[in-house]
N, C-alpha and C positions, 0 to 999 in steps of 0.2 A: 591209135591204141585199140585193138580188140578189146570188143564187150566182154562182160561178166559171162554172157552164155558161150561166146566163145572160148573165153578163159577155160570154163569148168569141160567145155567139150574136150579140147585138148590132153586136161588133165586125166579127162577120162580115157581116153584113148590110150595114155601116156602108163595110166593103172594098168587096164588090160594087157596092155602089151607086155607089164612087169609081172602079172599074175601067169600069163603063159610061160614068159621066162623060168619064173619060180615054178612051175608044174617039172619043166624041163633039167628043172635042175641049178638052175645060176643063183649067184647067192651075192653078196655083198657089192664093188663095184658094177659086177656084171650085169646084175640084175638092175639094180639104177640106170646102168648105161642102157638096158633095154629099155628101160620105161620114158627116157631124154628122148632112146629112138622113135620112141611112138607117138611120142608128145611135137619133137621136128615134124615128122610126118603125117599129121594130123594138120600140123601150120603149113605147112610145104602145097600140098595137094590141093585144095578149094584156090590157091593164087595160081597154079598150072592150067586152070579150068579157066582163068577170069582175062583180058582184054582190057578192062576195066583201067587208067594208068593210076587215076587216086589210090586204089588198093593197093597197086603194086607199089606205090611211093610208102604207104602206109604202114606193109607189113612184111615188106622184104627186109629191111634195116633191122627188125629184131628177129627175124629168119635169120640172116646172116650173121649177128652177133650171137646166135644160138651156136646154129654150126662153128663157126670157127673158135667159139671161146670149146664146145667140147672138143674137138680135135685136139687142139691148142692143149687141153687138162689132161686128154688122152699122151699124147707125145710126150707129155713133161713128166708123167706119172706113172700112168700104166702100162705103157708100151715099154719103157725103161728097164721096169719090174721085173716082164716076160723077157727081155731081155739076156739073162740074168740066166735065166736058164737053158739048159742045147735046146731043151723039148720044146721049144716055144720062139726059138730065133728067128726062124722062115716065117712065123706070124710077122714077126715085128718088121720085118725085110717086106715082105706082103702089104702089112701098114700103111706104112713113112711112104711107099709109092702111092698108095691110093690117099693120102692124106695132101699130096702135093698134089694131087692130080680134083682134089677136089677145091684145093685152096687156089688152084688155078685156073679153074671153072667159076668157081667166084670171083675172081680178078677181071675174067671178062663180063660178066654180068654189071659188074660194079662200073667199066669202062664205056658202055651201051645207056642210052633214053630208053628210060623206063615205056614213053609211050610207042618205039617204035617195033615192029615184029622180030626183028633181030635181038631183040630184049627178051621177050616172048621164048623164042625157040635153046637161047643160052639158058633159061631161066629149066626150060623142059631138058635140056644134059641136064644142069643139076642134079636136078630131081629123079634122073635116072640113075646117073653115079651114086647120089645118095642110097637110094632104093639098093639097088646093088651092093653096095658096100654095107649096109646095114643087114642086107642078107646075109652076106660072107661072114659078118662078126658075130651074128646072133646064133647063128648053124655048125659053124666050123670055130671060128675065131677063140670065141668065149666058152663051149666048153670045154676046149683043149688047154683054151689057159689055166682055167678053172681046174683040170684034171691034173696036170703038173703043177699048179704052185697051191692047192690044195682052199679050202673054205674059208680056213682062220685069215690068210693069206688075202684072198679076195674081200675078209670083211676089213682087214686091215688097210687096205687100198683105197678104200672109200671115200674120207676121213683126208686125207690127201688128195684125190683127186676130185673133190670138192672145192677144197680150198684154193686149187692149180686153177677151176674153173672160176672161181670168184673173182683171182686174180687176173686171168684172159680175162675176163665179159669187162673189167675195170680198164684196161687198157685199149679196148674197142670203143671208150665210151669220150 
């Protein structure tokens, strides 16, 4: 389990990344979802660096319950939403591939020893698919959704898509 200084690091990261968001304009899931984004990748990046097999036995398993319970709350809730509307179908079409394409990059990583380099290098896609997809959504993704289904919309999402994640991270465990 990461320390307390770790914890707070994270969370810090995890703030910035929602105070840019909110500079830029996102507002209610949106903006949460940036700040989950900052806070994965905050967790993500120091284990890409590390060799180490105890860390990676240590702190891939709540990486991994991270990512896929938000995807997981994403799919179930917000992607649905955007759905819903023309302005925002090609997102959701965009999505669901890159959602599978990440849930399937975890599948291999989860398949591999932790301590062997082939762990290693599946572990580094991730973390590029991650990076990448978190750029699509936070640049393009979110405030187009955000511009079609409008603020009240996005804070109404929230509230749901918390609970979609409560409900994944329970079924991971």
């Amino acid at each position: 389990m990461p320390n307390t200084i770790e914890q707070l690091s994270v969370k810090a990261v995890g703030t910035m990344n929602a105070v840019k968001a909110g500079f830029n304009g996102l507002r209610g899931v949106f903006l949460h979802l940036a700040e989950e984004h900052g806070e994965v990748g905050a967790m993500m990046k120091p284990l890409a660096k590390s060799n180490d097999v105890q860390l990676r036995r240590e702190h891939y398993p709540k990486i991994r319950a991270e990512l896929l319970s938000h995807e997981r709350a994403e799919l179930a809730e917000v992607y649905p939403a955007l759905n819903q509307n023309p302005a925002t179908h090609e997102l959701v079409v965009l999505h669901n591939q890159e959602a599978a394409q990440l849930e399937a990059a975890i599948g291999a990583i989860d398949a591999l020893d932790p301590a062997t380099d082939a762990w290693g290098h599946a572990y580094e896609r991730l973390l590029a698919l991650v990076q990448q997809h978190v750029e699509e959504e936070e640049k393009d993704f979110f405030p187009r959704a955000q511009a079609a289904i409008g603020e009240n919309a996005a804070e109404a999402l929230l509230a749901r898509y918390e609970a979609a994640k409560i409900a994944a991270m329970q079924q991971l465990q």
